[in-house]
N, CA and C atoms as an extended XYZ file, in Angstrom:
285
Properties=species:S:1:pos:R:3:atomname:S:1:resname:S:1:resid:I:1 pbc="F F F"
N         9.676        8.994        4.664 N   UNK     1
C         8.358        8.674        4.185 CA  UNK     1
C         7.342        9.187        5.192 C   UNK     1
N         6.198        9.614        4.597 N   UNK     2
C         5.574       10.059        5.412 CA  UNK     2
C         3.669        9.847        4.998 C   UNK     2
N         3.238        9.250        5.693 N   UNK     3
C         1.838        8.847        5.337 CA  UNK     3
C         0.406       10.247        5.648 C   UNK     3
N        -0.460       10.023        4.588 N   UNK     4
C        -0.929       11.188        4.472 CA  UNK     4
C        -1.823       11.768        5.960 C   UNK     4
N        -1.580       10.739        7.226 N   UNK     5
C        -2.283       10.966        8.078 CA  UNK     5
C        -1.872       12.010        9.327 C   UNK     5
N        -0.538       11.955        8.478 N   UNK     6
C         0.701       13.119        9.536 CA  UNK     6
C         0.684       14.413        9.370 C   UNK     6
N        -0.455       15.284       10.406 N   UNK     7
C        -0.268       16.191        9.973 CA  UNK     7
C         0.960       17.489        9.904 C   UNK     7
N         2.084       16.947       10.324 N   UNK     8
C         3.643       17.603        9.755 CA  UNK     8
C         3.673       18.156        8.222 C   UNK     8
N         2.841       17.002        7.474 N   UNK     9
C         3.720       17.070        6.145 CA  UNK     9
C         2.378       18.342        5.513 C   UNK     9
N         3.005       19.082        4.315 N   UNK    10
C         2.757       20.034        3.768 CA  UNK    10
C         1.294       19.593        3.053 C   UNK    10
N         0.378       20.693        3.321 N   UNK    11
C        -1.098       20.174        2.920 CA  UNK    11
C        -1.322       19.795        1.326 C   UNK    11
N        -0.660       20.794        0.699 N   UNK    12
C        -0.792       20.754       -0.918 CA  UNK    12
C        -0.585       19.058       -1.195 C   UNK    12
N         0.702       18.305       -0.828 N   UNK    13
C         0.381       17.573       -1.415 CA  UNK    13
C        -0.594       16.296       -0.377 C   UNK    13
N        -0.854       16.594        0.842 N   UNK    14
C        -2.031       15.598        1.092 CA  UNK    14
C        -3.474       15.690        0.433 C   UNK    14
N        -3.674       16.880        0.075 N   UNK    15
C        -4.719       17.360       -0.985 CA  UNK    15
C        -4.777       16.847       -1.912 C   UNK    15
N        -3.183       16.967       -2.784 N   UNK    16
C        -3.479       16.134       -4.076 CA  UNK    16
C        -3.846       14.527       -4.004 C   UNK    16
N        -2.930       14.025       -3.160 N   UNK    17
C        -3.064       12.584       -2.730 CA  UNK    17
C        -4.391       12.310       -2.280 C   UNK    17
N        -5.724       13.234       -2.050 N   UNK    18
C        -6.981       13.421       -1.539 CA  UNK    18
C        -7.631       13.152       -0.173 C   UNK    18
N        -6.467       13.458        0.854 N   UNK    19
C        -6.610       13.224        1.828 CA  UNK    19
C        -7.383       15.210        2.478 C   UNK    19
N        -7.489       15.899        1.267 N   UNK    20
C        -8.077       17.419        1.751 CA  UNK    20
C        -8.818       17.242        0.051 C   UNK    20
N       -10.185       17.949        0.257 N   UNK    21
C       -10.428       18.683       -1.256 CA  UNK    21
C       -10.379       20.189       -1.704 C   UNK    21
N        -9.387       20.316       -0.875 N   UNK    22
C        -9.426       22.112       -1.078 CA  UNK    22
C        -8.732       21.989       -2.400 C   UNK    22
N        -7.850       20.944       -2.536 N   UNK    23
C        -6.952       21.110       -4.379 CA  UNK    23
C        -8.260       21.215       -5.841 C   UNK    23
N        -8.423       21.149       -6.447 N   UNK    24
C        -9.694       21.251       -7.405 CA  UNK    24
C        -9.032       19.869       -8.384 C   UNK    24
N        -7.792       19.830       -8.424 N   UNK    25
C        -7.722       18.687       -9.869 CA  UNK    25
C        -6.696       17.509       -8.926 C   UNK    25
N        -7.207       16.350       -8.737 N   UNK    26
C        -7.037       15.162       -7.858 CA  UNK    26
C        -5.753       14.766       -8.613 C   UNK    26
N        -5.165       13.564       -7.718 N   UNK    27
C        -3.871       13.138       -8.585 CA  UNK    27
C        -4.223       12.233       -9.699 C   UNK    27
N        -3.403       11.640      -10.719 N   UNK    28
C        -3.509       11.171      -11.922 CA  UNK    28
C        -2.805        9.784      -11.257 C   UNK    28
N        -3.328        8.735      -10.715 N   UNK    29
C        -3.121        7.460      -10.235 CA  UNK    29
C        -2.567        6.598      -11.707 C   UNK    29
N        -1.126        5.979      -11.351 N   UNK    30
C        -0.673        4.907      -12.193 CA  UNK    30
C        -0.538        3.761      -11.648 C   UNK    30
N        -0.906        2.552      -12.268 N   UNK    31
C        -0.538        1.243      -12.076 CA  UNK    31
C         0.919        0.854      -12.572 C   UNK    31
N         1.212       -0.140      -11.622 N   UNK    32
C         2.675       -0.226      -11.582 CA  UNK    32
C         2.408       -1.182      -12.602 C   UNK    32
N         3.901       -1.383      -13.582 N   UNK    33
C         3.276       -3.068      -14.857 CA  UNK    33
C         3.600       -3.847      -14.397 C   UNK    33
N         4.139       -4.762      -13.266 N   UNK    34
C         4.581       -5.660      -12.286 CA  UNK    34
C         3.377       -5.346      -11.000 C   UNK    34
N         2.579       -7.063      -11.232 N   UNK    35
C         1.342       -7.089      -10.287 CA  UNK    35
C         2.092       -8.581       -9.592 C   UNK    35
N         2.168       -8.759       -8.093 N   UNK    36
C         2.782       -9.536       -7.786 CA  UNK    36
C         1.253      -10.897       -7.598 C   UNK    36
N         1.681      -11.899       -6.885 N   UNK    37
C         0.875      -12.792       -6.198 CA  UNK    37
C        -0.816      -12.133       -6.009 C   UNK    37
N        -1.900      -12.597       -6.456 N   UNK    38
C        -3.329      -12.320       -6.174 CA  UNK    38
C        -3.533      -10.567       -6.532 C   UNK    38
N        -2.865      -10.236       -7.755 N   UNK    39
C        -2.796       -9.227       -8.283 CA  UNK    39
C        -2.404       -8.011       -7.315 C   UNK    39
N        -1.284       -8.559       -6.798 N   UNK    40
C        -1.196       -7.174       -5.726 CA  UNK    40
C        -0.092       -6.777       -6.462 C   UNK    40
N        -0.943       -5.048       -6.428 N   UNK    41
C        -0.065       -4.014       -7.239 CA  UNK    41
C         0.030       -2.609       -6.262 C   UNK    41
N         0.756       -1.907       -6.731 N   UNK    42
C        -0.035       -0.593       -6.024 CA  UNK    42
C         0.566        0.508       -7.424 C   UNK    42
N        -0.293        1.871       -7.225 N   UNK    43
C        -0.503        2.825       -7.898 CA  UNK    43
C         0.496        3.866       -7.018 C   UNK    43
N         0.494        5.033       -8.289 N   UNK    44
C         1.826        5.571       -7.901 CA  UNK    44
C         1.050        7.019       -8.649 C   UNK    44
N         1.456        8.231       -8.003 N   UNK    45
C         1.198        9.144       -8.431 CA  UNK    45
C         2.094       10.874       -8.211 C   UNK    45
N         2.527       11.449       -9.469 N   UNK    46
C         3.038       12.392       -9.278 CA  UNK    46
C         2.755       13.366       -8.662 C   UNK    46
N         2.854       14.024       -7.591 N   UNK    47
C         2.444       15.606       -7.414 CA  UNK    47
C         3.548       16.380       -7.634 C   UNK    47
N         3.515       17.593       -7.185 N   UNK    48
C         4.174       18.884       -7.546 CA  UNK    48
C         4.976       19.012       -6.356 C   UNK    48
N         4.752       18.725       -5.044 N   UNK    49
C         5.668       18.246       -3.691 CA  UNK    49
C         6.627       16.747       -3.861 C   UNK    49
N         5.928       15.711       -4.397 N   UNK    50
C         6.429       14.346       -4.469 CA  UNK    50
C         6.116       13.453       -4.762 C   UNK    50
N         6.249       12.313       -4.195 N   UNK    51
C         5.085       11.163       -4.784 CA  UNK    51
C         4.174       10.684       -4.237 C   UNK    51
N         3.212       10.052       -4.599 N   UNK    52
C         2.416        9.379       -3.248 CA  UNK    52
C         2.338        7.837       -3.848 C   UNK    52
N         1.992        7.188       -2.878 N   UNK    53
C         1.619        5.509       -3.464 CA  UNK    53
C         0.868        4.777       -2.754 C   UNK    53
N        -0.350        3.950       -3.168 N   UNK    54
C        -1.312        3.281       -2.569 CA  UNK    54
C        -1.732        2.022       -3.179 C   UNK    54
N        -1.903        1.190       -2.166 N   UNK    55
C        -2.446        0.042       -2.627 CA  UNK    55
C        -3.527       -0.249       -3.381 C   UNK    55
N        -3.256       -0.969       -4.581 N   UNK    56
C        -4.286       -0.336       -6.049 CA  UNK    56
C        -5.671       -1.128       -5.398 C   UNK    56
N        -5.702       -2.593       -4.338 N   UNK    57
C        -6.792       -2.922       -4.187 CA  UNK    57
C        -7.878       -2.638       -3.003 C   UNK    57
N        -6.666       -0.852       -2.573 N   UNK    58
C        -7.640       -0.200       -1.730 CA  UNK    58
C        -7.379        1.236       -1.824 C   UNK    58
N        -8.118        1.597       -2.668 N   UNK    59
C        -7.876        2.703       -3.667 CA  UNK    59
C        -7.865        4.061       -2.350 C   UNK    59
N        -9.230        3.814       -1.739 N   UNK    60
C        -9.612        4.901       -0.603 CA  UNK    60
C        -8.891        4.627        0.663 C   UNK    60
N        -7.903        4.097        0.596 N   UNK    61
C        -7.221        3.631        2.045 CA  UNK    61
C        -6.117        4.713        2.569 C   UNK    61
N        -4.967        4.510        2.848 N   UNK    62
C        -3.932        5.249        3.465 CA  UNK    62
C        -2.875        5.376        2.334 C   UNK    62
N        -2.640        6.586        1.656 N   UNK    63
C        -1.203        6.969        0.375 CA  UNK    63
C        -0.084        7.043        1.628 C   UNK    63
N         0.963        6.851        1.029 N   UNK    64
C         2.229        6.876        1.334 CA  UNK    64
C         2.352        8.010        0.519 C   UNK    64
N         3.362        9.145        1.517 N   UNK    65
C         3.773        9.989        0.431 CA  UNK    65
C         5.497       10.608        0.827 C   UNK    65
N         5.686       10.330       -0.301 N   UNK    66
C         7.199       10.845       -0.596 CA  UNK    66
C         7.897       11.859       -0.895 C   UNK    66
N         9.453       12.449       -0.420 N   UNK    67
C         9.495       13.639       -0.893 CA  UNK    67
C        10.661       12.976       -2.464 C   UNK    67
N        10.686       13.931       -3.232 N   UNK    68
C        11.467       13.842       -4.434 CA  UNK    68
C        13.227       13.095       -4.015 C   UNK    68
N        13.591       13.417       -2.840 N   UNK    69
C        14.762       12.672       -2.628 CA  UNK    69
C        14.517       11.495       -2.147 C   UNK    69
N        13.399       11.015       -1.513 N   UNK    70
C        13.269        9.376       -1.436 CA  UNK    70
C        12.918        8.908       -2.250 C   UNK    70
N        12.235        8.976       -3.377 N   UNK    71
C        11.983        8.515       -4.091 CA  UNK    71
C        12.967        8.657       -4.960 C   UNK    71
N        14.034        9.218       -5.558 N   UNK    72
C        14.932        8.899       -6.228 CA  UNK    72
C        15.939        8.057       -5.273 C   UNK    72
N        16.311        7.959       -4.021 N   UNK    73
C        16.725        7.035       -3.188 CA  UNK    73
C        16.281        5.642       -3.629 C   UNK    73
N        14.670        5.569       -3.648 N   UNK    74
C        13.923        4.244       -3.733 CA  UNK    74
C        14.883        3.713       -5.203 C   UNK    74
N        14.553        4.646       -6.520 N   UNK    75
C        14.572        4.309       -7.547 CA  UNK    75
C        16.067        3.576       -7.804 C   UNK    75
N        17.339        4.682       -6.959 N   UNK    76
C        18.413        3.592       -7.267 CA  UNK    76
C        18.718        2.650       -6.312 C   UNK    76
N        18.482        2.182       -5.628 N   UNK    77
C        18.282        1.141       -4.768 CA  UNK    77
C        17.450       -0.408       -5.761 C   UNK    77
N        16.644        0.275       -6.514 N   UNK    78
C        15.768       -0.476       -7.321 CA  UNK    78
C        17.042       -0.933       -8.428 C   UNK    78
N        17.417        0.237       -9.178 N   UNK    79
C        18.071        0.212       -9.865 CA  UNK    79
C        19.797       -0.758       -9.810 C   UNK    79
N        19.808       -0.798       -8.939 N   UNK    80
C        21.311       -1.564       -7.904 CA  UNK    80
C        20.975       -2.733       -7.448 C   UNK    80
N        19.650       -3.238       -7.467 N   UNK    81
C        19.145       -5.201       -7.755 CA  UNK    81
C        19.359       -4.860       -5.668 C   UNK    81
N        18.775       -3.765       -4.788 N   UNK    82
C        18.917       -3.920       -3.303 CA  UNK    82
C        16.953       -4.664       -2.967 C   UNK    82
N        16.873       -4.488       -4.038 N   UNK    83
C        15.491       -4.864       -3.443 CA  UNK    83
C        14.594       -6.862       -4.102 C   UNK    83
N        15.978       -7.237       -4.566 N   UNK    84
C        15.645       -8.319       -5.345 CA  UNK    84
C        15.329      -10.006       -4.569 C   UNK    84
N        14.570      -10.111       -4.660 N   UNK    85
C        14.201      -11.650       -3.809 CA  UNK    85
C        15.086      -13.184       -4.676 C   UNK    85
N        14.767      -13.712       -4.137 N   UNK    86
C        16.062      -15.053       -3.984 CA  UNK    86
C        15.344      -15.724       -5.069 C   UNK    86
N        15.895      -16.287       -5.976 N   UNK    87
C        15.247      -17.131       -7.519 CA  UNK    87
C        14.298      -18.076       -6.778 C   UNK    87
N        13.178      -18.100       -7.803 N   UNK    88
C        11.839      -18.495       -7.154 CA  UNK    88
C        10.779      -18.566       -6.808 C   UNK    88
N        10.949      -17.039       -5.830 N   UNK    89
C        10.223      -16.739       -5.080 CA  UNK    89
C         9.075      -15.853       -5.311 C   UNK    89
N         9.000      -15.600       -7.048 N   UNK    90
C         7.967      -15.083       -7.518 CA  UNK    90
C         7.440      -15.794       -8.383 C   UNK    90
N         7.744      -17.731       -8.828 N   UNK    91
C         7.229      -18.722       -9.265 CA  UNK    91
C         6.598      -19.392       -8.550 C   UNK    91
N         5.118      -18.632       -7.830 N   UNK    92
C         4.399      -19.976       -7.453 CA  UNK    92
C         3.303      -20.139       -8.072 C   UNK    92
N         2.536      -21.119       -8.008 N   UNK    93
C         1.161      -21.227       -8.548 CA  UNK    93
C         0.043      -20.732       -8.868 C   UNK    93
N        -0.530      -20.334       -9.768 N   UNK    94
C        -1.178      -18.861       -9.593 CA  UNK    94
C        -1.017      -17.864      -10.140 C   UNK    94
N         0.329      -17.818      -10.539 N   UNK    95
C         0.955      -16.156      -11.195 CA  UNK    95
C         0.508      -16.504      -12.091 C   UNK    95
């Protein structure tokens, strides 16, 4: 993983993620449909390098950005219940 502030990672996609405006067409930001506790969600967006992802209730803040093999890493990990919290713990008051 690599955050868009590193300059290692390949410009195209810190551009798209809008951390440069030399790209002309910005990324296409999705909301995740699972908003946890005090509506915390974050947004997720395709580029042509990988993914990026940011916290939806700080839109202009710091993207996370991914290459295509972590993020299919992430996805089956997701997919394999590695990321699942203990019964409960997303029933509190509020939701």
């Amino acid at each position: 993983m690599v955050t868009n502030q590193t300059p290692s990672r390949g410009s195209r996609l810190e551009a798209e993620a809008g951390g440069d405006t030399k790209t002309p067409s910005p990324l296409e930001w999705r909301r995740t449909s699972f908003c946890g506790i005090e509506n915390a969600c974050v947004d997720v967006a395709f580029a042509s390098t990988g993914i990026a992802m940011r916290d939806s209730k700080d839109p202009a803040g710091p993207v996370l950005l991914f290459t295509t093999t972590e993020w299919a890493a992430f996805l089956r990990g997701v997919h394999n219940g590695e990321f699942e919290l203990p019964r409960g713990e997303l029933e509190r008051p509020g939701c």
